[in-house]
C-alpha positions in Angstrom: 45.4 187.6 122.5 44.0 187.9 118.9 41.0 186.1 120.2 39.8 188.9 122.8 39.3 191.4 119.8 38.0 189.5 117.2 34.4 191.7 117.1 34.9 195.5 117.5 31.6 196.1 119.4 32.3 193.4 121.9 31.0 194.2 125.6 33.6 194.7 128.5 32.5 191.7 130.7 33.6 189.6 127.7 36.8 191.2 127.2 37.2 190.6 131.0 36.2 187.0 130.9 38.6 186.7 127.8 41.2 188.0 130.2 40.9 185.5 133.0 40.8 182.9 130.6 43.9 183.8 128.8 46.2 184.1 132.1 44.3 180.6 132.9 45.5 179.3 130.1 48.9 180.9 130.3 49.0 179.1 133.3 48.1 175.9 131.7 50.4 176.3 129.1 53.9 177.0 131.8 52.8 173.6 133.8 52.3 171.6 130.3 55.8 172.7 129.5 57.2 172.0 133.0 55.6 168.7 132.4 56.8 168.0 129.6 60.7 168.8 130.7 60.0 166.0 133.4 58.9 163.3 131.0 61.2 163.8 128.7 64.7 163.6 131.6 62.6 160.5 133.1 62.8 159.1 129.4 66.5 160.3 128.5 67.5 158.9 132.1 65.5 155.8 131.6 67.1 155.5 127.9 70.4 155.8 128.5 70.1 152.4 131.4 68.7 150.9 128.0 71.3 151.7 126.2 74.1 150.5 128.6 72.3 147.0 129.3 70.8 146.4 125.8 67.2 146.3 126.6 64.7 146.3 124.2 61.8 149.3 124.8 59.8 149.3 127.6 55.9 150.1 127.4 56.8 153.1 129.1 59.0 154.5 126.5 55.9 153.4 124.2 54.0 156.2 126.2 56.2 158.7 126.4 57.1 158.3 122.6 53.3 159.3 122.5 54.0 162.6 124.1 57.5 164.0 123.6 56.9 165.3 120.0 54.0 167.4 121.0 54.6 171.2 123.0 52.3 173.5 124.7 52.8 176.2 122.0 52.4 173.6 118.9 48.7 172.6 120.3 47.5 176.4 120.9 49.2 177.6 117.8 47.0 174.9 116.2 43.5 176.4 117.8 44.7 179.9 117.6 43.8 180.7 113.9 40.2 179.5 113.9 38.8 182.8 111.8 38.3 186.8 112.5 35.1 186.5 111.5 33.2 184.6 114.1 30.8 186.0 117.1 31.6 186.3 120.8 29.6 183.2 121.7 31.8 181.4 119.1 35.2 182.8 120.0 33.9 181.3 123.7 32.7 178.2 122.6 35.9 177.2 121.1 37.8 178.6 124.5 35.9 176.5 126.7 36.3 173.4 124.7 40.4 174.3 124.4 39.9 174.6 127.9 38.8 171.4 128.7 40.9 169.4 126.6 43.7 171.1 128.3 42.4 169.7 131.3 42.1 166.5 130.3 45.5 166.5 128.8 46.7 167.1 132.0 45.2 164.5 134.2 46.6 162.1 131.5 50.0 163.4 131.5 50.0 164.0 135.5 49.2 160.6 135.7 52.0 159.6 133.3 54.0 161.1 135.6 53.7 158.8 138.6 54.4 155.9 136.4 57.6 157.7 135.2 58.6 158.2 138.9 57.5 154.3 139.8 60.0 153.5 136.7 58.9 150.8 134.0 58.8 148.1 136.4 56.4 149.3 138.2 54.1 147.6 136.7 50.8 146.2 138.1 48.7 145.0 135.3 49.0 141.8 134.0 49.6 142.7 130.6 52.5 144.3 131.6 53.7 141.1 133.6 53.3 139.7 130.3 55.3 142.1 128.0 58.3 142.1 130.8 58.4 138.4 130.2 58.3 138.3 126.5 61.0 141.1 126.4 62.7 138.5 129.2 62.7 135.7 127.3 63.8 137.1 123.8 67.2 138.4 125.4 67.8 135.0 126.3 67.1 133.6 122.4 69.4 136.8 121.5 72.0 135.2 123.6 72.2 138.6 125.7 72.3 137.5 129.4 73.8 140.0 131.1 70.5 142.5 130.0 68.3 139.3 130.9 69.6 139.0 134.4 69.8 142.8 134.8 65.8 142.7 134.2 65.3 139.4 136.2 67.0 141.5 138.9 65.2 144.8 138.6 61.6 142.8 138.3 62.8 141.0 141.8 63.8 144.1 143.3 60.2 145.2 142.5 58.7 142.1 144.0 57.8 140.4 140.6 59.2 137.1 140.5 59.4 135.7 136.4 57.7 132.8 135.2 59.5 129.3 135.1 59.2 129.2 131.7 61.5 132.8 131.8 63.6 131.0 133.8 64.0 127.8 131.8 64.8 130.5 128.8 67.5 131.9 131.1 68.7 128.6 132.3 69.0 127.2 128.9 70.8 130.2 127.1 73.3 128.9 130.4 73.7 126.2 129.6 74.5 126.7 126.1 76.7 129.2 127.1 78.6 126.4 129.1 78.0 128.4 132.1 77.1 125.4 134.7 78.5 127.1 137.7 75.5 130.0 136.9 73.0 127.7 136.1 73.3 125.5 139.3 73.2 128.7 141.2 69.9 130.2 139.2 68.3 126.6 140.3 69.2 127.2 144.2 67.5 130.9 143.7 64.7 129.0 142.1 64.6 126.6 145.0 64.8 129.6 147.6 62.4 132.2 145.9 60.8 130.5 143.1 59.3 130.0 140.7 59.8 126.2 141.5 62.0 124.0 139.2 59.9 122.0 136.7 60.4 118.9 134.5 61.9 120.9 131.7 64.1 122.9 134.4 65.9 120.0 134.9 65.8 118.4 131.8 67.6 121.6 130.7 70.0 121.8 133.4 70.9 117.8 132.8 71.5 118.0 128.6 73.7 120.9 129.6 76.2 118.6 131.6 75.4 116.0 128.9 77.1 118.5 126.3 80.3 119.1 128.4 80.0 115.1 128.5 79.7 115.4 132.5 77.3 112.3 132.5 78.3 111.2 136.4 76.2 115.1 137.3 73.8 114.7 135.1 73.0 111.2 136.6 73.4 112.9 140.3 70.8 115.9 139.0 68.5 112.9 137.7 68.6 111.3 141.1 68.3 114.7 142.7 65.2 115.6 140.3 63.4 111.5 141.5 63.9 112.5 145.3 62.4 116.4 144.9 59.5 114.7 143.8 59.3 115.8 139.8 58.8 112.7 137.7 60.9 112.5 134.9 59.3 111.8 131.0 60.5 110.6 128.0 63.0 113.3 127.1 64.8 113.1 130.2 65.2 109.1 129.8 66.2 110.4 126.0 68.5 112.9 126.9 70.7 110.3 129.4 70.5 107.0 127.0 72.1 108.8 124.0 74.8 111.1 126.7 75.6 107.1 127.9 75.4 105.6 124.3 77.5 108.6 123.4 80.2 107.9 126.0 80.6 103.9 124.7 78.5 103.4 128.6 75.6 101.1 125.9 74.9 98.6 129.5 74.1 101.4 131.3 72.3 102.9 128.7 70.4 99.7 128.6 69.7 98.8 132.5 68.1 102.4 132.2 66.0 101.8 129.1 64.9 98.5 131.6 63.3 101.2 133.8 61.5 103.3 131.2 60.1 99.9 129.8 58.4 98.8 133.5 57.1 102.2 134.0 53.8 103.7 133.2 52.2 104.4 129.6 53.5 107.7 128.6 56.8 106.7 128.6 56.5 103.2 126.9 54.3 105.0 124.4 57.5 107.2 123.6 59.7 103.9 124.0 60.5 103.5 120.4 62.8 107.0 120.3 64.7 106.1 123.3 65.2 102.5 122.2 66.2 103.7 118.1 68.5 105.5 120.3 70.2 102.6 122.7 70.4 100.3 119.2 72.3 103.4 117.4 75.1 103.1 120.5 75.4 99.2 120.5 75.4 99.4 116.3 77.9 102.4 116.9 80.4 100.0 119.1 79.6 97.4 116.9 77.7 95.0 119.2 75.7 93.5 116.5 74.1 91.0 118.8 72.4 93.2 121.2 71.4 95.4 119.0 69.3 92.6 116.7 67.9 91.4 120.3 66.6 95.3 120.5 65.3 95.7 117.5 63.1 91.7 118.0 62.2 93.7 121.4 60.8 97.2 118.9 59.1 95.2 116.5 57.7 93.1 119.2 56.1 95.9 121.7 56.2 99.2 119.1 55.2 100.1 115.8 58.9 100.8 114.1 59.3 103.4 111.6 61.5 104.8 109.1 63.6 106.9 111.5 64.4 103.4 113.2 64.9 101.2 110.0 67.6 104.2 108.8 69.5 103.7 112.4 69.3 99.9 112.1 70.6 100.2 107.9 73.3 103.2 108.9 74.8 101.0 111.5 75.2 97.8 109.1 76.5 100.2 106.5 79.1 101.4 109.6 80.2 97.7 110.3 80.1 97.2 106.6 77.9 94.4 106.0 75.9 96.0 103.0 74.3 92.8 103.0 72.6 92.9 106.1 71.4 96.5 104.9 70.0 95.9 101.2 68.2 93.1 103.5 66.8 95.5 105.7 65.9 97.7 103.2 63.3 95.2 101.6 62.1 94.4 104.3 61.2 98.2 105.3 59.9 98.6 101.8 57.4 95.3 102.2 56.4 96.6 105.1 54.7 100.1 103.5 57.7 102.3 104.7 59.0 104.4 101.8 62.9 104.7 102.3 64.0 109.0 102.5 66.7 111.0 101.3 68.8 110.1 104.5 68.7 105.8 103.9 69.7 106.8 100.1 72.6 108.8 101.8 73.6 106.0 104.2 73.9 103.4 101.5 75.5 105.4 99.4 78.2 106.5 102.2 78.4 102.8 103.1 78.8 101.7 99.3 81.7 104.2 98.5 83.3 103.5 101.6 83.9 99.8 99.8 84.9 101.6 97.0 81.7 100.1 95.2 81.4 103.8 93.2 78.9 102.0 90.7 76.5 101.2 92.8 76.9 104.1 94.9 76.1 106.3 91.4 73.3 103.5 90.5 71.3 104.3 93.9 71.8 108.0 93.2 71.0 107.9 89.3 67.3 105.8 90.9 66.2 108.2 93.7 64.5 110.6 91.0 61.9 107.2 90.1 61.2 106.6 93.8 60.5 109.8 94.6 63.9 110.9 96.4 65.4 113.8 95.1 69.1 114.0 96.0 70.5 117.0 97.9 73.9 118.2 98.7 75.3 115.6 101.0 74.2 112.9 98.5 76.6 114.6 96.0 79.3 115.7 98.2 79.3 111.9 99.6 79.8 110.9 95.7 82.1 113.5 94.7 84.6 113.0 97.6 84.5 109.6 96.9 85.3 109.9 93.2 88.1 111.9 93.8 89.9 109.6 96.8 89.7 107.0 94.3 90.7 109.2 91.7 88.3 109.5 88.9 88.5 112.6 88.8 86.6 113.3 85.5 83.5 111.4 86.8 83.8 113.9 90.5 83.9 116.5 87.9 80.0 115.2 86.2 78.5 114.9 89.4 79.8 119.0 90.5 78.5 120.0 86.9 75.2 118.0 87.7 74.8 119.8 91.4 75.3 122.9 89.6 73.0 122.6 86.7 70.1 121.6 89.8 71.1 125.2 91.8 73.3 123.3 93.9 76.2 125.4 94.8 78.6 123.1 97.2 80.5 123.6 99.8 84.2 125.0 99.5 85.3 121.2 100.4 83.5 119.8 97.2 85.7 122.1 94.9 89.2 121.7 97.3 88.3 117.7 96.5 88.4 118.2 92.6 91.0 120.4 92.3 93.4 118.7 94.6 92.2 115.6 92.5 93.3 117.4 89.1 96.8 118.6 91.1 97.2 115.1 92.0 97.5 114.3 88.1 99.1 117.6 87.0 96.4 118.6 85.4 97.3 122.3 85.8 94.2 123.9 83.6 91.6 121.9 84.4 93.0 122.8 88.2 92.7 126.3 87.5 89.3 125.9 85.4 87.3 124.9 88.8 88.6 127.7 90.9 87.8 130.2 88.4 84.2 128.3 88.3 84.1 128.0 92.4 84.7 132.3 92.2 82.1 132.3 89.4 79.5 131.2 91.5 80.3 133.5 95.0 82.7 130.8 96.7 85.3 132.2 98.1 88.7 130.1 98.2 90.2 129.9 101.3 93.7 127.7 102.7 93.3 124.0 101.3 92.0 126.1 97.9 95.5 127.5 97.5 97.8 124.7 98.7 95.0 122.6 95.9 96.2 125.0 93.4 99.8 125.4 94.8 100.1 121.5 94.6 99.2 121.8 90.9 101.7 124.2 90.1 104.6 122.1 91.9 103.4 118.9 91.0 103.1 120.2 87.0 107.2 121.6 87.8 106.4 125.1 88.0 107.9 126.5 91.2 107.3 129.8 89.8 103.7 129.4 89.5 103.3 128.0 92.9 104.9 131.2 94.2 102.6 133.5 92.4 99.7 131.1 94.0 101.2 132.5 97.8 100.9 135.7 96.5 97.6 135.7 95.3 96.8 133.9 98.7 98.2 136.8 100.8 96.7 139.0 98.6 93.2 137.8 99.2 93.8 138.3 103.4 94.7 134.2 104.1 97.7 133.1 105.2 99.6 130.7 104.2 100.1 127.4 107.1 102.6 124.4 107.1 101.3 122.3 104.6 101.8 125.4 102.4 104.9 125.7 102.8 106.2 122.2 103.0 104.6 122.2 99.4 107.0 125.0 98.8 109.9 123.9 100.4 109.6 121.0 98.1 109.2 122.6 95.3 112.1 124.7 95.3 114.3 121.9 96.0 113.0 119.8 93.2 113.5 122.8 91.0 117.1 123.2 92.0 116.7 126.5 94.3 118.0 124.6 97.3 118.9 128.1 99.2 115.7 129.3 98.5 114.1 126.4 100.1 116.5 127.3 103.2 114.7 131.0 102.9 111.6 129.5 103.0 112.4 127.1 106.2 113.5 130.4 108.1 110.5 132.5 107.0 108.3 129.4 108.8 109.8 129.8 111.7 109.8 133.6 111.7 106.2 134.3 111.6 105.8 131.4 114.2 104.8 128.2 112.1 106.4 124.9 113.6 108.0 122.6 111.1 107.0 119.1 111.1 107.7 115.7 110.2 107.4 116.8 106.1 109.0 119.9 106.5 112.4 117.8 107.7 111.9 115.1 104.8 112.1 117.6 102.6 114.9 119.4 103.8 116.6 115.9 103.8 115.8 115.6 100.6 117.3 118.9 99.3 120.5 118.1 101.2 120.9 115.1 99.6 120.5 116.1 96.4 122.7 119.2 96.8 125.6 116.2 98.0 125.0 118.0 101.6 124.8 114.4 103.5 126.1 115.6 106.4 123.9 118.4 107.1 120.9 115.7 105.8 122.2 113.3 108.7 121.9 116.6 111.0 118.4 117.0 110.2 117.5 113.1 110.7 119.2 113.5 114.5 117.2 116.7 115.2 114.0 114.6 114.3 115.0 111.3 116.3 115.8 114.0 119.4 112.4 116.2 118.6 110.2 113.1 119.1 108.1 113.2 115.9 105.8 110.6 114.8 108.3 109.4 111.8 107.9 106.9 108.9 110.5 105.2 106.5 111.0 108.2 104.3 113.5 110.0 106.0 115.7 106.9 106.6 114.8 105.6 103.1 116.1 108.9 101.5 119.3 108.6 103.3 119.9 104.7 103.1 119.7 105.2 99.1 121.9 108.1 98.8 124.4 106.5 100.9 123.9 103.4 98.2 124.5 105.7 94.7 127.6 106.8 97.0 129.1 102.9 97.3 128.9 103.1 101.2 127.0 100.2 102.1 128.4 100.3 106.4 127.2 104.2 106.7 124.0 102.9 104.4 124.0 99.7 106.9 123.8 102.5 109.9 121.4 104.1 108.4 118.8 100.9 108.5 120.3 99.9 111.9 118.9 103.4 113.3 115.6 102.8 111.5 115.3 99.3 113.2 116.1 100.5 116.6 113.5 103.8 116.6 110.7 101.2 115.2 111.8 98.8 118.3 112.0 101.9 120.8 109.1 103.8 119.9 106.6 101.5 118.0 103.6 104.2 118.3 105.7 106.6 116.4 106.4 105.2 113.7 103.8 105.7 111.4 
């Protein structure tokens, strides 16, 4: 070493002790590095489990990231030019302290070692208990549950049993997964090893057979949850009143709103969600009655408030008695309660639906004055609307006005206008809002096209509406039925009758069934190529298919057979109409 020569005149028991000292640390330096080599296969063993289950770092790997970048030679090679200049006692001095940081070093990473060959479960601190549950539960929000029940299981194996709250993670992420048959078996493990089911373990479990609408076993699990001994609170009796109002079961719902009422404090106190929630079902079946007799009951025990009002206001609006809402309304507003965005929405829904558009656009145009500004269902409501009514122009204000506010709608809100403008033949105006709806990053997609196909044939330009398909293919969509009854249509209307044909054999090629439209127009073609025959074909292959049919087909027929001067055959026509509207009565539509 450069270090045992560094003064000329040194004495030979220093050279000596400079001797022991270096094959000391020699020594030091082969078991750092052997060391080392074991950390670092623990970690790349460790890692690649990690890697195969998805589990987020351990602690562990936190402390060996501290020491795999560092090697024996990188730490001496550090010390070892400290100066040529320097004294014995110097050169010794800064030995002995290398010395016993080396030492110290290696206690830590000894002991490093025993956790690596415990693995990074072994942990005995609670901090740790802590970190394994945090990493626990965040698989579960991450939706990964094959990692989360890999760790539940290695923890186990270990003899550290999660928290309930990890297991109400686990068992919800279950349950929204749809996996029942996995969460009832997680509760019997809970029952058998712990942690003990809880309140919100059950509440879980029961909303998850609530969402496959399996209300009979989520009653059972309710009874079963009364008899363990766990008392149920508000969001239980919340959870089962709207799965019963949901399923049309409102008496039920009601004998078990009955319950909540007779029992203790805390859940009368929260009384007023559950009971907003059994008026919503009878206002949704229209029982107009019962529901007035719960809301006397509200105002009578409760202190009502806007979330209740907007229930009692949407449900008039869904019965359409607009009266009995504007009514409603006043009175909420006498009463201090300032209506919201969503009891704006809900009379403007109901007014539209009446086709009372200027009231509809007088609510939205006063919203700014009471404080309410409008968002984007309050337009699309409007602008949907406009357009099934057809004032189209109007539809078109209102998407201008969303824009011109940073609103950018939904892909429906631009299909609605431009299917509006193809309704009229308004081919450029048609084509003016998709270019816009592209301007702004929304991407077209199928009802787009047939919008804009639908233009094209409706304006008489079967040409156009084919270069529409190919721009559609073009951009990755394909095209579906309703795009190619549009076709279909078109090319008979143009005169390309055999193309049509093509286009009916592509269909069914690439696996598209025809329906009901499909034949009309086909009917349609034939009889206006003189092809009656084959157009009486098509009529017996939809009477044999069982399709929900209307008049058209017949009606196409009937007249043709009229222009002809064949009023028995024209006669037999209506006779067949008569008896499939006598024979299947549902089907005719």
């Amino acid at each position: 070493m450069a270090c045992a020569i560094v003064c000329g005149e040194a004495s030979p028991s220093y050279v000596t002790l400079f001797r022991s000292l270096n094959r000391t640390l020699d020594s030091i330096k082969d078991n750092i590095a052997v060391i080392f080599a074991n950390i670092l296969a623990c970690q790349a063993h460790s890692d690649d489990n990690f890697r195969s289950e998805e589990v987020v770092p351990s602690s562990f790997e936190e402390l060996m990231e501290k020491y795999k970048h560092l090697s024996a030679g990188d730490w001496f090679s550090k010390k070892r030019n400290a100066g040529n200049d320097q004294d014995p006692q110097a050169e010794f001095n800064v030995l002995d302290t290398m010395l016993k940081d080396n030492l110290e070093r290696l206690k830590t990473m000894r002991e490093s070692i025993s956790v690596a060959k415990i693995g990074f479960l072994g942990c005995t601190s609670k901090i740790n208990y802590l970190e394994h549950m945090d990493v626990l539960r965040g698989l579960c929000v991450d939706g990964k549950l094959g990692s989360a029940f890999w760790l539940r299981r290695k923890l186990m194996n270990k003899g550290i049993i999660p928290d309930v709250w990890a297991h109400n993670c686990l068992l919800n992420a279950l349950c929204k997964a749809g996996d029942l048959e996995k969460a009832n078996w997680l509760i019997r493990e809970m029952l058998e090893m712990g942690p003990s089911p809880n309140c919100v373990t059950y509440n879980t479990f029961i909303k998850g057979y609530c969402l496959l609408d399996k209300v009979d076993k989520a009653l059972y699990l309710f009874t079963t949850m009364v008899n363990s001994g766990i008392r149920p609170n508000s969001i239980t009796y919340n959870i089962l009143v709207h799965a019963l109002c949901k399923k049309g079961l409102v008496e039920d719902a009601n004998k078990l709103l009955e319950e909540i009422l007779d029992d203790d404090e805390e859940i009368t106190d929260s009384g007023i969600v559950i009971s907003t929630t059994l008026m919503h079902g009878h206002l949704k079946n229209g029982n107009m009655v019962q529901a007035l007799s719960l809301w006397v009951d509200m105002q009578r025990n409760t202190q009502v408030d806007v979330i209740a009002y907007n229930v009692l206001i949407h449900g008039f609006c869904l019965n359409q008695q607009m009266d009995l809402a504007y009514g409603y309304l006043s009175e909420m507003t006498k009463r201090g309660l300032l209506p919201d965005v969503f009891t704006c929405n809900t009379l403007i829904s109901g007014l539209c639906k009446e086709r009372k558009f200027e009231d509809a656009c007088y609510i939205h145009d006063i919203m700014p004055r009471m404080g309410i500004i409008p968002d984007k269902v309050t337009y699309n409501i409007i602008i949907q609307g406009l357009c099934i009514e057809g004032d189209v122009v109007k539809a078109h204000e209102f998407l201008r006005s969303m824009l011109e506010k940073s609103m950018v709608p939904e892909p429906l809100v631009w299909n609605s206008i431009i299917d509006c403008y193809a309704r009229y033949g308004d081919l450029s105006n048609a084509v003016s809002v998709k270019d816009q709806m592209l301007a702004f990053g929304v991407q077209p997609n199928v009802y787009t096209y047939n919008a804009m196909i639908h233009a094209q044939v409706k304006g008489g330009s079967f040409i156009g509406a084919l270069s529409v398909e190919k721009k559609m293919l073009l951009s990755g969509l394909f095209p579906d039925v309703v795009t190619y009854n549009m076709l279909i249509g078109g090319a008979c209307n143009s005169g390309h009758f055999e193309f049509a044909i093509e286009l009916y054999h592509k269909m069914l090629k690439i696996g598209i069934d025809p329906d009901i439209f499909t034949y009309t127009e086909l009917i349609r073609g034939n009889c206006m190529r003189g092809n009656i025959k084959e157009a009486e074909k098509i009529l017996a292959t939809i009477l044999a298919s069982g399709f929900p049919v209307n008049h058209v087909p017949f009606k196409i027929l009937f007249k043709k057979y009229c222009k002809m001067r064949e009023p028995d055959k024209a006669s037999g026509i209506y006779q067949k109409w008569l008896a499939r509207r006598n024979e299947y009565p549902s089907l005719i539509t």
